[in-house]
C-alpha positions as a Markdown table, in Angstrom:
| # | Residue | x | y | z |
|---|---|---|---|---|
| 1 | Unk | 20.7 | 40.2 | 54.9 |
| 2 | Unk | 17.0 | 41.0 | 54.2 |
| 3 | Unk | 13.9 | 38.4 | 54.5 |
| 4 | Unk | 13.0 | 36.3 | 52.1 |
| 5 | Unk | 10.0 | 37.1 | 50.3 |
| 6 | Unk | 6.6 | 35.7 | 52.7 |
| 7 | Unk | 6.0 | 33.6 | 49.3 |
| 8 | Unk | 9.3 | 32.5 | 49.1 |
| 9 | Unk | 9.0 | 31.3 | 53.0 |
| 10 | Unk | 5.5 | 29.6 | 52.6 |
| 11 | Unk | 7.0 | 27.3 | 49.8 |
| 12 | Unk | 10.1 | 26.3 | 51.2 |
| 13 | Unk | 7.3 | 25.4 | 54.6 |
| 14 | Unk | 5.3 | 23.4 | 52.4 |
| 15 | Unk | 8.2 | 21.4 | 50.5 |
| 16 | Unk | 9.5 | 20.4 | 54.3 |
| 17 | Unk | 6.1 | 18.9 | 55.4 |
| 18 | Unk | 5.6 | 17.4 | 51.7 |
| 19 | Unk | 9.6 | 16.1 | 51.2 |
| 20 | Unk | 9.3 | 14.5 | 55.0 |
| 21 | Unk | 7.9 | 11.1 | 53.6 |
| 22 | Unk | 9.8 | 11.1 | 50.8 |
| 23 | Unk | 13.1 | 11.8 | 53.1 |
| 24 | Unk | 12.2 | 9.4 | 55.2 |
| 25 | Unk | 12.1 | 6.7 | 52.3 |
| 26 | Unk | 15.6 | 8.5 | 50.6 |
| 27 | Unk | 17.8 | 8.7 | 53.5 |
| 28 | Unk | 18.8 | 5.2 | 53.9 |
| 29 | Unk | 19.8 | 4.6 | 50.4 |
| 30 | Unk | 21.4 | 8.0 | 50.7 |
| 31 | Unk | 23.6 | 7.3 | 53.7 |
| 32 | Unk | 21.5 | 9.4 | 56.2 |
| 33 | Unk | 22.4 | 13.0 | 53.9 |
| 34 | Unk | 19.1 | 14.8 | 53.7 |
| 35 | Unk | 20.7 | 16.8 | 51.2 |
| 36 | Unk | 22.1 | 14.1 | 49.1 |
| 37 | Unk | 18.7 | 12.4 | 49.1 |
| 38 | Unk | 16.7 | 15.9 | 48.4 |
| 39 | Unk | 18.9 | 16.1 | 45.1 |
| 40 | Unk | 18.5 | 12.3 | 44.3 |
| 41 | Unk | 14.6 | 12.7 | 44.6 |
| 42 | Unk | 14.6 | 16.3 | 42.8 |
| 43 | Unk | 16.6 | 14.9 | 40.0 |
| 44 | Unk | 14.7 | 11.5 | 39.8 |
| 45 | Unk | 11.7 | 13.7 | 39.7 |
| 46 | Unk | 12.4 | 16.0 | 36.7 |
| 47 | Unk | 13.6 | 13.0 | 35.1 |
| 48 | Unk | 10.2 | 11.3 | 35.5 |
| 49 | Unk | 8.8 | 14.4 | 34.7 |
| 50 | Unk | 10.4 | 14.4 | 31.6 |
| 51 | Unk | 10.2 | 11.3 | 30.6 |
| 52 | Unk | 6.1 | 12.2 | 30.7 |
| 53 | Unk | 6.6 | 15.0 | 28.6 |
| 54 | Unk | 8.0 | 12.8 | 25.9 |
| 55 | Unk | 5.7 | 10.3 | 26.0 |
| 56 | Unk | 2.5 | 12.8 | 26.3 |
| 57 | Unk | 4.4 | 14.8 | 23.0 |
| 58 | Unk | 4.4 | 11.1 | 21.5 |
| 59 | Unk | 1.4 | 9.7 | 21.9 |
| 60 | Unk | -0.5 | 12.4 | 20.0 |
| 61 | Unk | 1.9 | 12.2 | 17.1 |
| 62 | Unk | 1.4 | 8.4 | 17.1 |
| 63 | Unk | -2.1 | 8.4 | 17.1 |
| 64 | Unk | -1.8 | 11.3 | 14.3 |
| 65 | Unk | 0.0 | 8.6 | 12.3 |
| 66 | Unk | -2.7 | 5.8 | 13.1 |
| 67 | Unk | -5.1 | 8.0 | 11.7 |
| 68 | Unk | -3.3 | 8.6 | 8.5 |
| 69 | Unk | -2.6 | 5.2 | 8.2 |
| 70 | Unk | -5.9 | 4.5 | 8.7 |
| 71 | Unk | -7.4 | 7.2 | 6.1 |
| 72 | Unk | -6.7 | 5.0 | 3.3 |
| 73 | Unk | -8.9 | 1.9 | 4.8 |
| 74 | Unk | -11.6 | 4.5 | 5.7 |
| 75 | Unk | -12.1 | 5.3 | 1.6 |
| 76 | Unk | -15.4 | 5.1 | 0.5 |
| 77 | Unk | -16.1 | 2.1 | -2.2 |
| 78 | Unk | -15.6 | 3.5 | -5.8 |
| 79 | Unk | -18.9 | 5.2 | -7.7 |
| 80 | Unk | -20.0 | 2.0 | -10.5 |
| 81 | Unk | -22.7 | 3.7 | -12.4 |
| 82 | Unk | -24.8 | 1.5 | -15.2 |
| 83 | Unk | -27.5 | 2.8 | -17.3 |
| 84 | Unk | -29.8 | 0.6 | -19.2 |
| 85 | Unk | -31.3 | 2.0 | -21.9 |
| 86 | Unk | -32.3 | 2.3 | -25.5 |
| 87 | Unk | -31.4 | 4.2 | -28.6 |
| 88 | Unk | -34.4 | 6.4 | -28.8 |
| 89 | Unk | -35.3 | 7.2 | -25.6 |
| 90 | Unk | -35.3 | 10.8 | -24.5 |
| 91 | Unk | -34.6 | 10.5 | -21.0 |
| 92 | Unk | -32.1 | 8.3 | -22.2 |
| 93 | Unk | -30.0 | 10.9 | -23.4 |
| 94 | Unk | -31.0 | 13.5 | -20.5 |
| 95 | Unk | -29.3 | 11.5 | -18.2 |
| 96 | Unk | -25.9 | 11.3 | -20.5 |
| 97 | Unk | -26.3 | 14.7 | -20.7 |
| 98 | Unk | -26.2 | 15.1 | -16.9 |
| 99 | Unk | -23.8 | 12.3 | -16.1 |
| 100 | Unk | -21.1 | 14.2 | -18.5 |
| 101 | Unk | -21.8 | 17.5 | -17.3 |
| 102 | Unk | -22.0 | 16.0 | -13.7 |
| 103 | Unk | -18.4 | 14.1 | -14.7 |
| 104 | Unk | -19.6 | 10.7 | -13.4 |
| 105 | Unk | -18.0 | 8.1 | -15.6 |
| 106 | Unk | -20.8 | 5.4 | -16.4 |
| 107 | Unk | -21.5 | 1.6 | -17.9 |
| 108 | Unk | -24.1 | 2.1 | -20.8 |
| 109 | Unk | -25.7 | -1.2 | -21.9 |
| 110 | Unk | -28.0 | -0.9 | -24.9 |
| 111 | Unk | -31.3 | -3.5 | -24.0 |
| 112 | Unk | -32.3 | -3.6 | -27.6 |
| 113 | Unk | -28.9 | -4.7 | -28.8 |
| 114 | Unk | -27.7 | -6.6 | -25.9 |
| 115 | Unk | -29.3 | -10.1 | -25.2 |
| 116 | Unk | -27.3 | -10.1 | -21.9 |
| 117 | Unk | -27.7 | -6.5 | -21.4 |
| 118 | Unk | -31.7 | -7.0 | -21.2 |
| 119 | Unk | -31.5 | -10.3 | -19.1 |
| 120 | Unk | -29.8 | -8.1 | -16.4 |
| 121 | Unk | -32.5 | -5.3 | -16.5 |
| 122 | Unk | -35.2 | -7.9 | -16.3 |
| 123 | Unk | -33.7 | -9.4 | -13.4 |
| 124 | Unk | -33.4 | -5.7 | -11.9 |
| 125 | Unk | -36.7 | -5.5 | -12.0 |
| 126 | Unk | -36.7 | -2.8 | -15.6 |
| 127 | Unk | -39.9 | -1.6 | -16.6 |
| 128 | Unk | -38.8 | 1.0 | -19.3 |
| 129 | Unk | -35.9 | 2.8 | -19.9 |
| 130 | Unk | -33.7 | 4.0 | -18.4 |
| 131 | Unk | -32.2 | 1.9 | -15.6 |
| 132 | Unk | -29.9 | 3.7 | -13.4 |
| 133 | Unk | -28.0 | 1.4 | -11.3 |
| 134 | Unk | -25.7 | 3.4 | -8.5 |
| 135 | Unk | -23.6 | 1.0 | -6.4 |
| 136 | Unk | -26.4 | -2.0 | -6.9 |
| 137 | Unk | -29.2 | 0.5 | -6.3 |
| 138 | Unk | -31.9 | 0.8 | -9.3 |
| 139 | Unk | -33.4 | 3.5 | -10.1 |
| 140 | Unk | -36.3 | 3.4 | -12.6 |
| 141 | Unk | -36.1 | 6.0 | -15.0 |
| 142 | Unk | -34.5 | 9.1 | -14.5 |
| 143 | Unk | -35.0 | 10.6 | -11.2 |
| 144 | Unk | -31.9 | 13.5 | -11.6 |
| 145 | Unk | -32.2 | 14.3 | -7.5 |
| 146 | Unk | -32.5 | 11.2 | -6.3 |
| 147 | Unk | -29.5 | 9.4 | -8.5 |
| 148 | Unk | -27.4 | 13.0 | -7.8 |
| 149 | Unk | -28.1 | 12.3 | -3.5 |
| 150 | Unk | -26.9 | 8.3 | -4.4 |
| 151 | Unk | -23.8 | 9.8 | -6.3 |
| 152 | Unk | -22.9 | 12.2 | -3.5 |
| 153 | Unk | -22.7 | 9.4 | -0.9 |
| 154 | Unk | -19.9 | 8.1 | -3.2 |
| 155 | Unk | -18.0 | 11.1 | -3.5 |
C-alpha cells in the first residue's frame, strides 16, 4: 500500500491537534470511544452547520419580504393639484394645456364665479391668476419648470 498524499497527511495532523479538546470534552459522554465521540462531534457539527445554512438562506428571504411589505407604506402621498384662475386668462389656459398633455389630473376653481373659490386664493396669498397649488405649495402664476420639478417629487 502506497502513501497517502503529503496533503492528505498534513490534514489528518491538524484535525488530531484541533479534535484533542473537543475529545477530551466527548469521551465521557461517549463511554471513553474516541471513535464514537469523533462521529458524535462530526455529525453534531454538520448538523449545526446546516442548521446555519438554513437560517443564513432565511434571513435574506425574510428581510426580502419586510421590504415588500414595507413598499406599500414607503408610497409617496398622492399628487393634489388646484389651479385658481379665471375665464380669460391666457396663462390660464397654457397651464390646462400643459397639465393635460403632462396627464396631471387637477382641481380647477374659477375666482370670479366662486365666492369660496376666491376666499381660498386670498388666503393663499393670490395676486393674479393663476394659482397653482401642488401638494399645499403655491405657485403664483405659471412657472411651467418649477410646478413640473414639484410634480416630479410626486411621481
Amino acid at each position: 500500500m502506497a502513501d497517502p498524499n503529503p496533503l492528505v497527511l498534513q490534514r489528518r495532523a491538524l484535525w488530531r491537534r484541533a479534535s484533542e479538546p473537543i475529545l477530551s470534552i466527548a469521551l465521557p459522554l461517549c463511554g471513553r470511544n474516541p471513535a464514537i465521540a469523533k462521529r458524535r462531534w462530526t455529525m453534531l457539527g454538520r448538523m449545526i452547520f446546516a442548521l446555519a445554512l438554513a437560517f443564513a438562506a432565511t434571513a435574506p428571504l425574510s428581510a426580502l419580504a419586510a421590504g415588500e411589505a414595507n413598499a406599500g407604506a414607503e408610497t409617496r402621498p398622492a399628487l393634489e393639484v388646484i389651479m385658481y384662475s379665471t375665464a380669460t386668462c391666457t396663462y390660464c389656459q397654457k397651464a390646462r394645456q400643459w397639465f393635460s398633455s403632462h396627464q396631471v389630473a387637477w382641481d380647477e376653481r374659477d375666482i370670479e364665479t366662486s365666492a369660496t373659490a376666491q376666499k381660498q386664493w386670498k388666503e393663499l396669498g393670490g395676486v393674479g391668476t393663476p394659482l397653482v397649488v401642488v401638494n399645499g405649495k403655491p405657485f403664483q402664476g405659471f412657472m411651467e419648470s418649477a410646478i413640473e420639478a414639484e410634480i416630479a417629487k410626486y411621481r
